[in-house]
N, C-alpha and C positions, 0 to 999 in steps of 0.2 A: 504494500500500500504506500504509495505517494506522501511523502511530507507535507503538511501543510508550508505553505508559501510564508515565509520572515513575516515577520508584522512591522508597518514601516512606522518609523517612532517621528515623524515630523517635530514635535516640541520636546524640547527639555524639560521634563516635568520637576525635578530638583532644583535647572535651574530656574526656573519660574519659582516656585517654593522661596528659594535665596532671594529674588526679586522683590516677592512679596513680604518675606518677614524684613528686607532693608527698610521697605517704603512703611510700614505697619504705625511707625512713631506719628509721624507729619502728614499721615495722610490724608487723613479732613481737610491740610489745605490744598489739595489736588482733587478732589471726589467729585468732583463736579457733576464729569459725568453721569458715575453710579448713581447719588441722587438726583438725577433727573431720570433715569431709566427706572430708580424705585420710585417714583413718586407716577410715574406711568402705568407702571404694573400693579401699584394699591389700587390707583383711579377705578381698573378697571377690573381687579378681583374684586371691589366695593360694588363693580354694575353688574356680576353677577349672582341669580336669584338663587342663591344657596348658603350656608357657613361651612366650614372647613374645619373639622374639628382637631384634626392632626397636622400638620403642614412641616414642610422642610425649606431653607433655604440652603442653597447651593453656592459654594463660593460665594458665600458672605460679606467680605471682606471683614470691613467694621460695624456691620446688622446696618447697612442704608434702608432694607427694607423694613427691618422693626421698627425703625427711627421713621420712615417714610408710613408706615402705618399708626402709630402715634400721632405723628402730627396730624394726620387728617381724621382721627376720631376713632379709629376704627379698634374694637374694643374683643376680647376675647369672645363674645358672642358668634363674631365673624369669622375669627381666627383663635381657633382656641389655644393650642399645646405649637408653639413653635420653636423648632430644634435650627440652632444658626451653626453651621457645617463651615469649614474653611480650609483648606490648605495647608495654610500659614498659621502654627500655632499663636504667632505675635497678633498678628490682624485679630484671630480669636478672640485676644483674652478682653478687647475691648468692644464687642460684640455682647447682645444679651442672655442669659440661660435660659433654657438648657443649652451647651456648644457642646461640639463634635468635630474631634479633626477628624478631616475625612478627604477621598481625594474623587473627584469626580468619577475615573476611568474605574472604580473598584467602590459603589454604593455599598455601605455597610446595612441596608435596609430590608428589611423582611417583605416577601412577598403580601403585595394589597394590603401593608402597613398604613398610608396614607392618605389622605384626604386630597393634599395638594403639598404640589414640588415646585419651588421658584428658584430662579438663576439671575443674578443682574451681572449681566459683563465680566462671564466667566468661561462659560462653555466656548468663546471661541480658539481656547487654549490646549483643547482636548486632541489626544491624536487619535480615538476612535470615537468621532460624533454620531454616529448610527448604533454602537455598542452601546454609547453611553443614554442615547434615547431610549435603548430598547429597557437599558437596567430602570429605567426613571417610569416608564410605564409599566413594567411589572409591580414596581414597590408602590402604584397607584391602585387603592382601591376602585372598582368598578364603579365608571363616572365620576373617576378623582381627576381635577384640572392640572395641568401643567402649564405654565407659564417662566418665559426666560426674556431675556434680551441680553444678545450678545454682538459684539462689531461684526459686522458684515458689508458685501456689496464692494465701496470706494474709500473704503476707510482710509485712512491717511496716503491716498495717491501721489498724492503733491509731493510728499517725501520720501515715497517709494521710487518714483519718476527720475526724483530730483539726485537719492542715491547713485541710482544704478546708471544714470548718465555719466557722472562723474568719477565713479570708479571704474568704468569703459575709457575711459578720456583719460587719466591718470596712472594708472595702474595695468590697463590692457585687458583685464577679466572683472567676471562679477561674480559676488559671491551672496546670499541671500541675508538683506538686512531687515526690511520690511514682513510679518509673516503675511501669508495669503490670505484672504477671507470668503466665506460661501457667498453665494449671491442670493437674495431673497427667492429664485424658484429652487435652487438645492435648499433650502432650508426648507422649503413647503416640500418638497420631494422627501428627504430626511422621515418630518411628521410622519407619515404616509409609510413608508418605508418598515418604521420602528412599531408600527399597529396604533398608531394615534387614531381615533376616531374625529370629525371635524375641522382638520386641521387647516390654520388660518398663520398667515405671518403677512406683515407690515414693517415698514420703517419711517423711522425717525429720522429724518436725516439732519446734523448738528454740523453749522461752520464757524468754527470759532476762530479770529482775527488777532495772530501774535505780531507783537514789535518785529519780533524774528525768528529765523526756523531755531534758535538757541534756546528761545524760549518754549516752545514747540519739545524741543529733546527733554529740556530742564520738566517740564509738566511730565511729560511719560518717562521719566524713572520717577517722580515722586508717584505716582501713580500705580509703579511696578508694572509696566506695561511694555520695557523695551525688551528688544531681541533672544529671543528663549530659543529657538530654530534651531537643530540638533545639528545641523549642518553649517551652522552659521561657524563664519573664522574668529577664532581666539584673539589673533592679535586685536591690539585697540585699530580704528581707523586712522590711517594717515590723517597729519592735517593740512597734507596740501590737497588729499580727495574731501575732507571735510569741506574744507575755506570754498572749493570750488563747488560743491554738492548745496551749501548757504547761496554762491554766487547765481545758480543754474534756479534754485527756487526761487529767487527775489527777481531774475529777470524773467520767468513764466509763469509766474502764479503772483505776483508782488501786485498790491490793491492800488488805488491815486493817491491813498494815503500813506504808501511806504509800509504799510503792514502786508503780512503775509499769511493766509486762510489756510485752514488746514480741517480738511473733510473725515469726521466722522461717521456713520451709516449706524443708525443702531436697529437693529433686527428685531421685532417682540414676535415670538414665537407661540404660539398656543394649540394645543390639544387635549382632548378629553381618554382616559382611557376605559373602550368600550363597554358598553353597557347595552341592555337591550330594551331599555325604556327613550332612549335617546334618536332623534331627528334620522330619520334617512335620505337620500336624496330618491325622485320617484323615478320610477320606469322609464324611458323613451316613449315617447305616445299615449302616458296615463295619464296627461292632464284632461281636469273634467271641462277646462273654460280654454276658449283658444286666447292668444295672446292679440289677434287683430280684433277683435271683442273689447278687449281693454282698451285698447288703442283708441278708438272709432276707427278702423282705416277696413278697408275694403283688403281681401285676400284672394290675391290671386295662384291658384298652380302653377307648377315646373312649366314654362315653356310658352305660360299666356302672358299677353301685353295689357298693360292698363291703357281702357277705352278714352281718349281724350279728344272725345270729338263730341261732348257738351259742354 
């Protein structure tokens, strides 16, 4: 019998881990993002007509989403028992009880444990996001929600672009600085995939406007968000491919005000895992009212012309 095929390790998951417990101190002042992606994902676990009496957050960091549910009222009735999970033991400790280190690619969670599973700006770090879907809908009790957001789509392009020019120009090769990210139909695909029932994804898309791309780097390490890529090179970056990878963003992406945008994509993911009281979509040909009905508009068959001679 055949070996199964290497499993390819795209991220450094360790070092991500070292990333996140450097960033763990100062990180409220970089969070930006995550709270805006938690305060998106309470909105809408608030619009939906159920409570959750078990609930997990996933790559927690510092509990943006307990903190994101707080502030907006939302009271143990909604969300009763939540476990804040994190990677990074440091990030944990400032996170609310009950915590779990835990690492995404390996849920320590019992089958149809839970109620609901949420992720704010984490799962894009994952080197098997279908494995990981699947584990997160198994430890979903029937008609338990999921919901995440993680970067996806054009996320920091500008600096992707602006890299790999300049270390073509300087150095003669490239080597992988920027990680890749799915694009919102692979993440609807994924849902689908992993046995998600209804599965739905959207983006947020965020452009936030730095002095410079220094600022830009400076924000993703406080953030623990730079180069984990298993492949990526050891040495530091020259800084004559730096100065000029700065030079290449400011003259292609550089605003009338000398500032320079840097594109975020953030992804909200959602599915239910199935159940048999829940929505199906109908047949082909079982609708009971036609749609030119609703319309007012006149229906014609394959191959006839509309009469326009009154």
């Amino acid at each position: 019998m055949p070996a199964p095929p290497p499993r390819i390790e795209l991220f450094d998951r360790s070092a991500l881990r070292r990333r996140r417990d450097r960033a763990a101190k100062g990180f409220s002042e970089f969070d930006f993002l995550v709270r805006r992606a938690a305060d998106d994902l309470i909105g809408r676990i608030a619009a939906a007509n159920r409570n959750f009496d078990i609930a997990a957050d996933l790559g927690c960091h510092r509990g943006a989403l307990a903190s994101a549910a707080e502030e907006a009222g939302i009271g143990r009735d909604k969300i009763g028992f939540l476990v804040s999970a994190d990677i990074s033991l440091p990030m944990l400790r400032h996170a609310p009880q009950p915590r779990l280190v835990a690492d995404e690619e390996m849920l320590p969670f019992a089958h149809e444990s839970l109620n609901l599973v949420t992720s704010v700006l984490s799962l894009h770090s994952v080197n098997d996001l279908p494995g990981a879907l699947v584990q997160i809908r198994r430890a979903l009790k029937p008609d338990g929600l999921f919901m995440a957001a993680l970067f996806g789509g054009e996320t920091l392009t500008e600096l992707r672009q602006s890299l790999a020019e300049a270390e073509i120009e300087i150095e003669g090769g490239l080597s992988p600085r920027v990680a890749p990210f799915a694009d919102l139909r692979d993440i609807g695909a994924l849902l689908q995939r992993a046995g998600f029932a209804l599965p739905v994804a959207d983006t947020d898309r965020v452009t936030v406007r730095y002095r410079d791309p220094f600022r830009l780097m400076a924000d993703l390490r406080g953030m623990g968000e730079t180069n984990v890529m298993t492949e990526r090179r050891r040495t530091p970056l020259k800084r004559a491919t730096l100065m000029r990878a700065v030079e290449i963003y400011r003259e292609r992406f550089g605003l009338p005000d000398g500032r320079v945008p840097a594109t975020f994509d953030i992804v909200i993911a959602t599915g239910w895992a199935p159940h048999e009281g829940q929505q199906k979509p109908l047949r082909p040909g079982s609708a009971e009212a036609r749609l030119a009905d609703a319309l007012g508009t006149v229906e014609y068959g394959s191959g006839e012309k509309p009469d326009n001679s009154g």
